[in-house]
C-alpha positions in Angstrom: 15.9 1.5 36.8 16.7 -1.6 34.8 17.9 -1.5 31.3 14.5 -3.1 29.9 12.9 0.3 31.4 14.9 2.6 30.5 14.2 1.1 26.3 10.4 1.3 27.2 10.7 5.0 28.6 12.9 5.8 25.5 10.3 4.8 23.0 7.3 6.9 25.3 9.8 9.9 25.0 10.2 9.6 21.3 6.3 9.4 21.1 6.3 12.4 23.4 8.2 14.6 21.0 6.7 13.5 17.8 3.0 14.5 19.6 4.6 18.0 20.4 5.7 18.8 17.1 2.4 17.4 15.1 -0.4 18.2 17.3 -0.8 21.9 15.9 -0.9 20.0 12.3 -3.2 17.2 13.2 -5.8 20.0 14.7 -5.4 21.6 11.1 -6.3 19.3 9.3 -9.9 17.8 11.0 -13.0 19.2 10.3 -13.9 22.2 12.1 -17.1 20.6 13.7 -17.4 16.9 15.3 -19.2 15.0 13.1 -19.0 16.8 10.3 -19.4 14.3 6.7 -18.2 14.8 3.6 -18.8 13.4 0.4 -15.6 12.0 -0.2 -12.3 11.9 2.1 -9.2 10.4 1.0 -8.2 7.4 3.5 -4.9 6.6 4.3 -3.6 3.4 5.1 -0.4 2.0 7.5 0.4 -1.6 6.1 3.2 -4.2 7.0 4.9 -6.3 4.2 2.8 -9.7 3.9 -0.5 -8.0 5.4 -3.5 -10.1 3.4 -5.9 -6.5 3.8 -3.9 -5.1 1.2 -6.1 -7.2 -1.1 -9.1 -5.1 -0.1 -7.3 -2.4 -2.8 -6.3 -5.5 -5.3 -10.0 -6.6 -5.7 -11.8 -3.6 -5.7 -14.0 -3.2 -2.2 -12.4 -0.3 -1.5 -13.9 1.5 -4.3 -16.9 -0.7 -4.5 -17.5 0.4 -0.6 -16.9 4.7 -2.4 -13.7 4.7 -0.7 -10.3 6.6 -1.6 -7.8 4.7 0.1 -3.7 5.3 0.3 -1.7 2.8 1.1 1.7 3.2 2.5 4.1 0.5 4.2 5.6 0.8 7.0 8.6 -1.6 8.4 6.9 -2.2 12.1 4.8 -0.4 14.2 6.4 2.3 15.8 6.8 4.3 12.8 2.8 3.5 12.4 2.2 5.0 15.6 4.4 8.3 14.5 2.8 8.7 11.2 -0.8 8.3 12.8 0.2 11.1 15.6 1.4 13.4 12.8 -2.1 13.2 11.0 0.0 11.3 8.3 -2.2 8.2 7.9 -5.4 7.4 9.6 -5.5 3.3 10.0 -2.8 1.1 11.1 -2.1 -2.4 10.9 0.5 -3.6 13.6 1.2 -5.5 16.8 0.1 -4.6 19.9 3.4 -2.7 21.7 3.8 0.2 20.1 -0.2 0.8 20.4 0.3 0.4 24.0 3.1 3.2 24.3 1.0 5.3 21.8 -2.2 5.0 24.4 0.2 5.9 27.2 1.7 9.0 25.8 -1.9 10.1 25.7 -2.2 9.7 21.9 -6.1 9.2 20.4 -5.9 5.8 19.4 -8.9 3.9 18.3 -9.4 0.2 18.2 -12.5 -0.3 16.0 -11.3 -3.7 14.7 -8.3 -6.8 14.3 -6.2 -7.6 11.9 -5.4 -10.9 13.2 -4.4 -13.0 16.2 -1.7 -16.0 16.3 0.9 -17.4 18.6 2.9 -19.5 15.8 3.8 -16.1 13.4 6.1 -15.2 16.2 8.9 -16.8 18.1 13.0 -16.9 18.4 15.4 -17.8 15.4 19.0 -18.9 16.9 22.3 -19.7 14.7 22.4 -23.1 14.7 26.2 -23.4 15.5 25.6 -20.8 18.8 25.1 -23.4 20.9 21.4 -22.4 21.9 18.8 -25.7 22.6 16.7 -24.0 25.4 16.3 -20.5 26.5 18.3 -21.1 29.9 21.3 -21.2 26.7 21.0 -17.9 26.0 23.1 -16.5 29.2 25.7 -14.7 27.8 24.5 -14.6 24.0 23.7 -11.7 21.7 20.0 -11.5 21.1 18.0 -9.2 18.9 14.9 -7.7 19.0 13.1 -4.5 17.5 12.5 -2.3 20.5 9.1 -0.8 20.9 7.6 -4.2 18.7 5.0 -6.6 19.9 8.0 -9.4 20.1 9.7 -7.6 22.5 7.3 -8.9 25.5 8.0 -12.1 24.3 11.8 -12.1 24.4 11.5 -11.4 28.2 8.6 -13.8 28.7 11.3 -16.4 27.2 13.9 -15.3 29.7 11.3 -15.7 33.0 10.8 -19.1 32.0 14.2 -19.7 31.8 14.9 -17.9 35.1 17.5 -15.4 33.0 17.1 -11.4 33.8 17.7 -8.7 30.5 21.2 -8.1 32.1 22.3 -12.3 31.7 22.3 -11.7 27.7 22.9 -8.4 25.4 20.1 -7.4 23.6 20.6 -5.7 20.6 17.9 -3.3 18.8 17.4 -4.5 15.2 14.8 -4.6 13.0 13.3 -7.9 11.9 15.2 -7.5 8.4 18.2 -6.7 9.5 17.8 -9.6 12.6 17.8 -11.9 10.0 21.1 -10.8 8.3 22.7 -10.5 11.1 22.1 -13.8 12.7 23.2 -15.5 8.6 26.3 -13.9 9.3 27.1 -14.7 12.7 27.2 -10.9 14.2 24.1 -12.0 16.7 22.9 -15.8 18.3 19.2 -15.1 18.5 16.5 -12.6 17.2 13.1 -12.7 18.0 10.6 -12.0 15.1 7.8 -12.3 13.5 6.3 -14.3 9.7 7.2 -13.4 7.0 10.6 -13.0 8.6 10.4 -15.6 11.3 10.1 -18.4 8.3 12.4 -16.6 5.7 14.9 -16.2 8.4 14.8 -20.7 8.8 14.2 -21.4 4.9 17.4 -19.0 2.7 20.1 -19.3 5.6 21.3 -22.7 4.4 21.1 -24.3 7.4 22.7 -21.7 9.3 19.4 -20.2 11.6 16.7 -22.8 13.3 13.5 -21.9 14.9 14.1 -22.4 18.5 10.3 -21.9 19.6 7.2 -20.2 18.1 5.4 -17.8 21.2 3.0 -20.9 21.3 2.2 -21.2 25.2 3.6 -17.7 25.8 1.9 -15.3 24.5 -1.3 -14.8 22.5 -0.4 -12.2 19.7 -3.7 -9.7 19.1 -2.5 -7.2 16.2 -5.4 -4.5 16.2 -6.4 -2.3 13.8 -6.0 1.0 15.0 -7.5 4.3 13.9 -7.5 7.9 14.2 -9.6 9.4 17.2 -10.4 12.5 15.4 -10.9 10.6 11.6 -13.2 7.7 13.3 -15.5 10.6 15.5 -15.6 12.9 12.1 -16.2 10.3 9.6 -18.1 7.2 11.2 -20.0 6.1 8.1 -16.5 6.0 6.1 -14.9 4.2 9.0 -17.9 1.5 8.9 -17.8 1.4 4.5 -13.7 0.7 5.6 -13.8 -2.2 7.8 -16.9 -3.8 5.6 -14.2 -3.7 2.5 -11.6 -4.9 4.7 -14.1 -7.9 5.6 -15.1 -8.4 1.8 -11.2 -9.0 1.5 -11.0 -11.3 4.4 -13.6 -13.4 3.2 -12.4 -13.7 -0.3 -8.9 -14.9 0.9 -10.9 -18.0 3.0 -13.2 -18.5 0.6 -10.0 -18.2 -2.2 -6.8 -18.9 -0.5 -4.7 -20.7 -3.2 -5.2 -17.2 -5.2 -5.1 -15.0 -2.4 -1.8 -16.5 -1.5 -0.5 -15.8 -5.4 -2.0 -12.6 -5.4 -0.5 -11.3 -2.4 2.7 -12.8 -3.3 2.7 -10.4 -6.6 2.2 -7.6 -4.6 4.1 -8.2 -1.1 7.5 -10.2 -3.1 7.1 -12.3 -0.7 7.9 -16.2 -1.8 5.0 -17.8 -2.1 6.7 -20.8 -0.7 6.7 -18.6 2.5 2.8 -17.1 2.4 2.1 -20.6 1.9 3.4 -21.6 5.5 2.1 -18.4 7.2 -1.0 -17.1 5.9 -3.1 -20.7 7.6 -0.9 -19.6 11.0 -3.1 -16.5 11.8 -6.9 -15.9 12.2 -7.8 -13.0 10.0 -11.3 -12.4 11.1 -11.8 -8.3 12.5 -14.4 -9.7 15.3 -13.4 -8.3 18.6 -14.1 -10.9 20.7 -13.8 -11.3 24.5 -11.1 -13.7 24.0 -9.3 -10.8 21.8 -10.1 -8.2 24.1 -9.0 -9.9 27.7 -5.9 -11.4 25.3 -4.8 -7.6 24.3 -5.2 -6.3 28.3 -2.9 -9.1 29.4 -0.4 -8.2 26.8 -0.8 -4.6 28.5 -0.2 -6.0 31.7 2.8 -7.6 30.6 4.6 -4.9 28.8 4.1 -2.7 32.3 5.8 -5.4 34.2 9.0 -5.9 32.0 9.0 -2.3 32.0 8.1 -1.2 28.7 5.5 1.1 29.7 5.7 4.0 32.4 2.3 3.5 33.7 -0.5 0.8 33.6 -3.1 1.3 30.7 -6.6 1.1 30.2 -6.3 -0.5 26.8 -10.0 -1.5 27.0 -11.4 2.0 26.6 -9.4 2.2 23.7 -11.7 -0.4 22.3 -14.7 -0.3 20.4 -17.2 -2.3 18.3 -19.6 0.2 16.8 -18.1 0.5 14.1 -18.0 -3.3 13.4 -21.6 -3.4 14.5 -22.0 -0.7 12.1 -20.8 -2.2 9.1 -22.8 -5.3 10.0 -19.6 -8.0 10.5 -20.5 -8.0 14.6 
């Protein structure tokens, strides 16, 4: 077993342990009876820094749509995946990796919509004085990624073309933050990320970090929107009145996107320098669409032959529009 599998069994394990110790408090805390409706239900909310559907709170469609939403933030997506298998939170915005290893650990995971789908808000940052021009450059070199993310497919993808194998480079597991200080100050030569970090990484090192390719021809990045098994079967009138807020939102930031991009810039810290590059990078429209759909079982496909999953999935029957159709947006 390769080191690439042994990091993708490591993150199934750790979702292994946190299902064993939450299940009993997950099954506590759903209605007694499938289906059952209440009046009013407090949603909670897994968000990444710079995600636009935090505006859905901002303007108001949450509680125009009766809604009690929590939002928390989360760093990257495995955590998301923990917090949604503890009963924690009960939506999730994040890439499509650590949904995959959550559907093969047997976890309950719903796809009712997308946040958004782009190939330029991910790629590989290199120090400018390593040395690196093309991936065949990387032989040898220090390269960082966040284990368990959606830009981990994509570093290997990057090595195939190049003909390189996981053991030609050391790969490093760091999060998309701290990738960025560490490649400023010369402890790493590469990291692969994603925006907001991908552009901050190029724009405050001084000159010091270059973009050496965007995933553009690699890889088609799908982020879903994940849910809840139990919240989406117990509460399908709330999930609908969630993703039609969510949509309101969306359609505000096309319609508004000088002042969505201020707006979120307020609320995320982000530059707005920076939200200004990224935010026209990404389609933000929830629509699951064949193209999404066949673009998300590929990515499957790939993370089970680098090795990052045990087993293939059936990521499809994860899937669902009803609850778009529902809310009238497909």
């Amino acid at each position: 077993m390769n080191g690439t599998q042994i990091r993708g069994l490591a993150l199934i394990a750790a979702l292994t342990l946190a299902t064993l110790m939450m299940s009993a408090k997950c099954k506590k805390d759903e209605p007694a009876a499938n289906g059952a409706q209440e009046q009013s239900v407090k949603i909670r909310l897994a968000i990444q820094p710079g995600n636009i559907h935090v505006l859905a709170q901002e303007l108001g469609y949450f509680k125009e749509e009766g809604l009690d939403v929590e939002i928390s933030t989360f760093s990257y997506g495995p955590p998301i995946i923990e917090a949604l298998t503890s009963g924690s939170v009960d939506f999730g915005l994040l890439g499509d990796l650590p949904v995959f290893s959550g559907v093969a650990n047997g976890i309950d995971i719903r796809i009712p919509a997308i946040a958004s789908s782009s190939s330029l808000s991910y790629g590989m940052l290199v120090r400018s004085d390593a040395g690196i021009n093309v991936f065949a450059d990387l032989k040898g070199k220090k390269v960082a990624v966040p284990f368990g993310s959606n830009v981990q497919p994509l570093l290997y993808l990057y090595l195939e073309k190049a003909g390189l194998k996981d053991t030609d480079l050391e790969i490093i597991n760091l999060s998309a933050t701290d990738s960025i200080g560490a490649i400023t100050g010369g402890r790493i030569d590469a990291a692969v990320i994603w925006d907001p970090y991908l552009t901050l990484g190029v724009a405050q090192s001084g000159g010091k970090v270059k973009l050496l390719s965007t995933a553009e021809g690699y890889k088609v990045f799908v982020n879903p929107l994940i849910a809840r098994g139990a919240f989406v079967d117990n509460y399908p009138e709330q999930t609908a009145a969630f993703l039609r807020a969510l949509n309101k939102a969306l359609v505000w930031v096309r319609e508004n996107e000088e002042d969505a991009m201020k707006l979120l810039s307020e609320i995320s810290e982000v530059p707005l320098d920076i939200i200004r590059i990224n935010l026209p990078k990404a389609d933000i429209r929830p629509n699951l669409t064949k193209e999404r759909i066949d673009a998300m079982v590929t990515s499957a496909d790939e993370a089970y032959r680098y090795g990052l999953l045990p087993d293939k999935i059936d990521v499809a029957s994860h899937i669902t529009t009803a609850f778009l159709e529902k809310a009238g947006i497909q």
